[in-house]
C-alpha positions in Angstrom: 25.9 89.5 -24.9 29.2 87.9 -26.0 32.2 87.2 -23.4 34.3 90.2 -25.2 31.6 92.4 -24.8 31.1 91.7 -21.0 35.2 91.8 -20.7 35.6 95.1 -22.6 33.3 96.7 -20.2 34.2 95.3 -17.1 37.6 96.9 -18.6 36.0 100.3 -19.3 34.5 100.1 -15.8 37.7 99.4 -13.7 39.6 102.5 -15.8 36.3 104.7 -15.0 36.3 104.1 -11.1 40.3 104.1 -11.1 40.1 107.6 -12.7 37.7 108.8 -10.4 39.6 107.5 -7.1 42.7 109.1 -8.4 42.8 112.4 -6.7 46.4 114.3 -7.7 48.5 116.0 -5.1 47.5 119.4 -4.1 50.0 122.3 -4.7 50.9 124.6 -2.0 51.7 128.5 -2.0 55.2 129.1 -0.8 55.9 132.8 0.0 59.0 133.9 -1.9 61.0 137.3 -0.7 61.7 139.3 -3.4 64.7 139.8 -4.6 65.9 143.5 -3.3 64.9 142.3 0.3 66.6 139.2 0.0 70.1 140.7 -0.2 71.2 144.9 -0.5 71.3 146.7 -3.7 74.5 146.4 -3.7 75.1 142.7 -3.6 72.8 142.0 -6.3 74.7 141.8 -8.9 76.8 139.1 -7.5 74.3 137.0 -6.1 72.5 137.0 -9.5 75.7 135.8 -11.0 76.1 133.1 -8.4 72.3 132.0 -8.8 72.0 128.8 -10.8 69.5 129.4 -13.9 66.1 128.1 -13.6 64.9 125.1 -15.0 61.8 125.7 -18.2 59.6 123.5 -16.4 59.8 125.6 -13.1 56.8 126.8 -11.1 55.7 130.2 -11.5 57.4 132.6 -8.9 55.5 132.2 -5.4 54.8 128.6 -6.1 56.0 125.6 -4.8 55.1 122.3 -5.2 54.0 120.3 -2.2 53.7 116.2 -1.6 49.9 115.9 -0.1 51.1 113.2 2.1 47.2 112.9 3.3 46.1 111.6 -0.4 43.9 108.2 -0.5 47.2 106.3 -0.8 48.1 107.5 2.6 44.0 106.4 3.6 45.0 102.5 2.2 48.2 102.7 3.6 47.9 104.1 7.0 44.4 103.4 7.5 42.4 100.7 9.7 40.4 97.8 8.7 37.1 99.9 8.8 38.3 102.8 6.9 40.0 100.3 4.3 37.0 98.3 4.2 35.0 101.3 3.5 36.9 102.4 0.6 36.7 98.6 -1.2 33.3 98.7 -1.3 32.8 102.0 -2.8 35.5 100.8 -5.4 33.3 97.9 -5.6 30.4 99.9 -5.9 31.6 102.2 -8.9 33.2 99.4 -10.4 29.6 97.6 -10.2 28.0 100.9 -11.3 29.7 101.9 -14.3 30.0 98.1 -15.5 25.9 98.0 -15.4 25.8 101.2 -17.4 27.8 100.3 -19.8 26.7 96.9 -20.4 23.2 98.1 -20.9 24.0 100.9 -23.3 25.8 98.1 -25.5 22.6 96.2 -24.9 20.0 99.2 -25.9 22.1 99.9 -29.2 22.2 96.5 -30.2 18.4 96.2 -29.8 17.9 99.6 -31.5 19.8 98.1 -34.4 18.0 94.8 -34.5 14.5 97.5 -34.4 15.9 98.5 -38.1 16.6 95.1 -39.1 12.9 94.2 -38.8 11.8 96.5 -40.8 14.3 95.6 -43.2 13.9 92.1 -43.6 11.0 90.7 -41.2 8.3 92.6 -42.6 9.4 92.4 -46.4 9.8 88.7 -46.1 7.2 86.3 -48.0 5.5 84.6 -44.7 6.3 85.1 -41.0 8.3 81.6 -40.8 10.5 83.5 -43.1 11.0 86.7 -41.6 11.8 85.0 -38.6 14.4 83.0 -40.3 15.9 86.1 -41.4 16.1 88.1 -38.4 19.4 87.3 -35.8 19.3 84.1 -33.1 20.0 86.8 -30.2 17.2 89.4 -31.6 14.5 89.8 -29.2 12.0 90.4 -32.1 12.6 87.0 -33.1 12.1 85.4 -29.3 8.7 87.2 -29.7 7.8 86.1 -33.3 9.0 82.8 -32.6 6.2 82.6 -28.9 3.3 84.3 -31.1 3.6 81.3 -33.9 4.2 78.6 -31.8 0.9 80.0 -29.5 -1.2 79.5 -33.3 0.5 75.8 -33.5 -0.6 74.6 -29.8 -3.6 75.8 -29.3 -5.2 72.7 -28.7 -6.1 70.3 -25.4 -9.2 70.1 -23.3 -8.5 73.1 -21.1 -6.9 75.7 -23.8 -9.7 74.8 -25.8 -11.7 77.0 -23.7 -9.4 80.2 -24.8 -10.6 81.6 -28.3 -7.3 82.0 -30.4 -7.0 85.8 -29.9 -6.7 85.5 -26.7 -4.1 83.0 -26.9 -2.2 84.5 -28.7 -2.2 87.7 -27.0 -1.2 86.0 -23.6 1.6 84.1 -25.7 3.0 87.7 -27.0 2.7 89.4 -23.8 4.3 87.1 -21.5 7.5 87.4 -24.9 7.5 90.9 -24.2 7.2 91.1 -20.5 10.5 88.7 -20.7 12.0 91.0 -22.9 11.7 94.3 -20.8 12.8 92.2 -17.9 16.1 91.3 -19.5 16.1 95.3 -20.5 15.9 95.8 -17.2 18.4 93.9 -15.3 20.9 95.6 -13.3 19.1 99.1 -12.8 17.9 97.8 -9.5 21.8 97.7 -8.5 22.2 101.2 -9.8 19.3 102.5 -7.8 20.9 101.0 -4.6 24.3 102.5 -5.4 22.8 105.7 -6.0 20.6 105.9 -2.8 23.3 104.3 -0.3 26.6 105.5 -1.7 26.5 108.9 0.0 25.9 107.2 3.0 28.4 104.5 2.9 31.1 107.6 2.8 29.8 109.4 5.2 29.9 106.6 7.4 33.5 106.4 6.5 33.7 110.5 7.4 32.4 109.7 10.8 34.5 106.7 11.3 37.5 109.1 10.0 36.5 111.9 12.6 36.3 109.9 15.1 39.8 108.5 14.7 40.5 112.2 14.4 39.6 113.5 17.8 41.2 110.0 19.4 44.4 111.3 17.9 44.2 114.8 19.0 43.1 113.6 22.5 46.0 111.4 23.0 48.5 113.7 21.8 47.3 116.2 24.4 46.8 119.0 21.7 45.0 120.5 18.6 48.0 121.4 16.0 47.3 121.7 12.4 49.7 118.1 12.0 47.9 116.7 14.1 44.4 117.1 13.0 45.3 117.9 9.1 45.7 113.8 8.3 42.9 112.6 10.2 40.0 114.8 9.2 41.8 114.9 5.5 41.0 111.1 5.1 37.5 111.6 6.7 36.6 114.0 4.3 38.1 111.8 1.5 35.4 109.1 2.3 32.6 111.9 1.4 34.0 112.8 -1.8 34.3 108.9 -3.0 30.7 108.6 -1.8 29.4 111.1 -4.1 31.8 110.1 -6.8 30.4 106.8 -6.6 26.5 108.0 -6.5 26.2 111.1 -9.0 27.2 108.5 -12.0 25.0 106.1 -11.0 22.1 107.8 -10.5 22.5 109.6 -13.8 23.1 106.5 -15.4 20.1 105.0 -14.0 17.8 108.4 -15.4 19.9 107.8 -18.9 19.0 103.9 -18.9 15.4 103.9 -17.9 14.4 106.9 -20.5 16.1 105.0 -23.4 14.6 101.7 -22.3 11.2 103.3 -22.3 12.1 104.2 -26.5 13.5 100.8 -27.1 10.5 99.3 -25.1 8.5 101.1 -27.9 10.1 99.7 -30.2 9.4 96.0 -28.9 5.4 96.6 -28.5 4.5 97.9 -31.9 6.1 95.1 -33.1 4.4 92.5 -31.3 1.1 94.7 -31.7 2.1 94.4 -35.5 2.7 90.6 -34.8 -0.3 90.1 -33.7 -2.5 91.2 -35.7 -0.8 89.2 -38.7 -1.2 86.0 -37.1 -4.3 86.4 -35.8 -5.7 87.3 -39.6 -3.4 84.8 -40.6 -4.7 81.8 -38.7 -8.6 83.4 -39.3 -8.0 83.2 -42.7 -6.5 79.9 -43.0 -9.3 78.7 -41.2 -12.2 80.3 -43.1 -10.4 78.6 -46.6 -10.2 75.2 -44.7 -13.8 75.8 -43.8 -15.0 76.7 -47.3 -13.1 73.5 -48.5 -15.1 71.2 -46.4 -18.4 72.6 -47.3 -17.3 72.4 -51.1 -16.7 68.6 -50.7 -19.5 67.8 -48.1 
């Protein structure tokens, strides 16, 4: 995968986890006195008149808008080096996460369009040598045509003598392929990991937050809302992110493996295709070679 690629997704990852960390202040109901209790009948006119006019862009009436001075800028800000530390590796995490996903959907198209390409060109192509030549230098189908002719060409010496060719040249294609659903495969090991720790990485950061919660309220020497409302805010904060960071991860994970499993399809009729080809190929090459030798003996 080329450098732009990888840079354009490690971009698309950063925005992703930002957007999800991002959580907007919270509006607050602000009771509003109506009008004919606020003043008498009387006066109303007057304090009308006196009244500036209200903005467009105000809230509706009975709504006011309120600073959440508890948000996750408040948790970075005010919090300490465990709660902070917390919250950088689950940033780490969904940055990690969503970076592997998109990587390897890049990945799966690109094979998916190199699957057409074979049929295209490899298979309408004059000899394999040539179909290979046409097909890209990245393509995994050519990695695999490029083992299975070179496992025809050395198979030779005292102890792969002892292999008949088909065998060979089955091992040869297999051990292509296997390397080939282990590149596919990269990274989902990571997702996994996210998926099953994340919620517990935040929760430890819940019962970190708690706990700083009820030191508070026990050194203040009482249980107001002020004084509880920050501290168990954050806590809970830290159990959101955690499932923020798992839920795409683990779907991502699901997505990955089921289309690995078609593009994996993909990759073993080919070589099953392959093989037999160069296996009739080489036979028949040596039945003429054979037939040439009797002619002259």
């Amino acid at each position: 995968m080329s450098l732009t690629t990888r840079l354009s997704a490690l971009f698309a990852a950063i925005t992703m986890s930002a957007a999800m960390f991002a959580v907007p202040a919270h509006a607050a109901d602000a009771p509003a006195a109506p009008a004919a209790e606020a003043a008498p009948a009387a006066s109303a006119p007057a304090a009308d008149a006196a009244a500036p006019a209200a903005p467009a862009s105000a809230l509706p009436p009975g709504k006011e808008e309120i600073a959440n001075p508890y948000g996750p800028a408040a948790l970075i800000k005010d919090g300490d080096f465990v709660a902070r530390g917390t919250f950088v590796i689950l940033l780490i995490m969904s940055i990690g996460s969503w970076y592997i996903t998109v990587t390897k959907l890049v990945s799966q198209f690109r094979l998916m369009g190199q699957a057409s390409e074979v049929k295209n060109k490899f298979w309408k192509a004059s000899s394999i040598a040539a179909g290979t030549a046409s097909l890209s230098q990245t393509s995994p189908f050519r990695f695999i045509a490029e083992a299975g002719t070179k496992s025809t060409e050395h198979h030779d010496g005292a102890l792969l003598d002892q292999i008949d060719l088909n065998t060979w040249v089955t091992m040869a294609i297999q051990r292509a392929v296997e390397r080939v659903q282990s590149r596919l495969q990269d990274g989902l090991a990571f997702l996994a990991t996210v998926g099953s720790t994340a919620p517990f990485v935040g929760l430890f950061g819940t019962v970190w937050g708690i706990l700083n919660a009820l030191t508070t309220i026990g050194a203040a020497g009482q249980a107001s809302i002020d004084k509880v409302a920050g501290p168990v805010g954050e806590a809970l904060y830290m159990t959101a992110f955690g499932l923020f960071v798992a839920v795409p991860a683990v779907l991502g994970y699901n997505w990955l493996i089921r289309r690995n499993k078609s593009a994996m399809d993909e990759v073993r009729s080919f070589s099953a295709d392959l093989h037999s080809v160069l296996v009739s190929g080489v036979m028949s090459s040596s039945q003429s070679v054979q037939a040439q030798t009797a002619k002259k003996g």
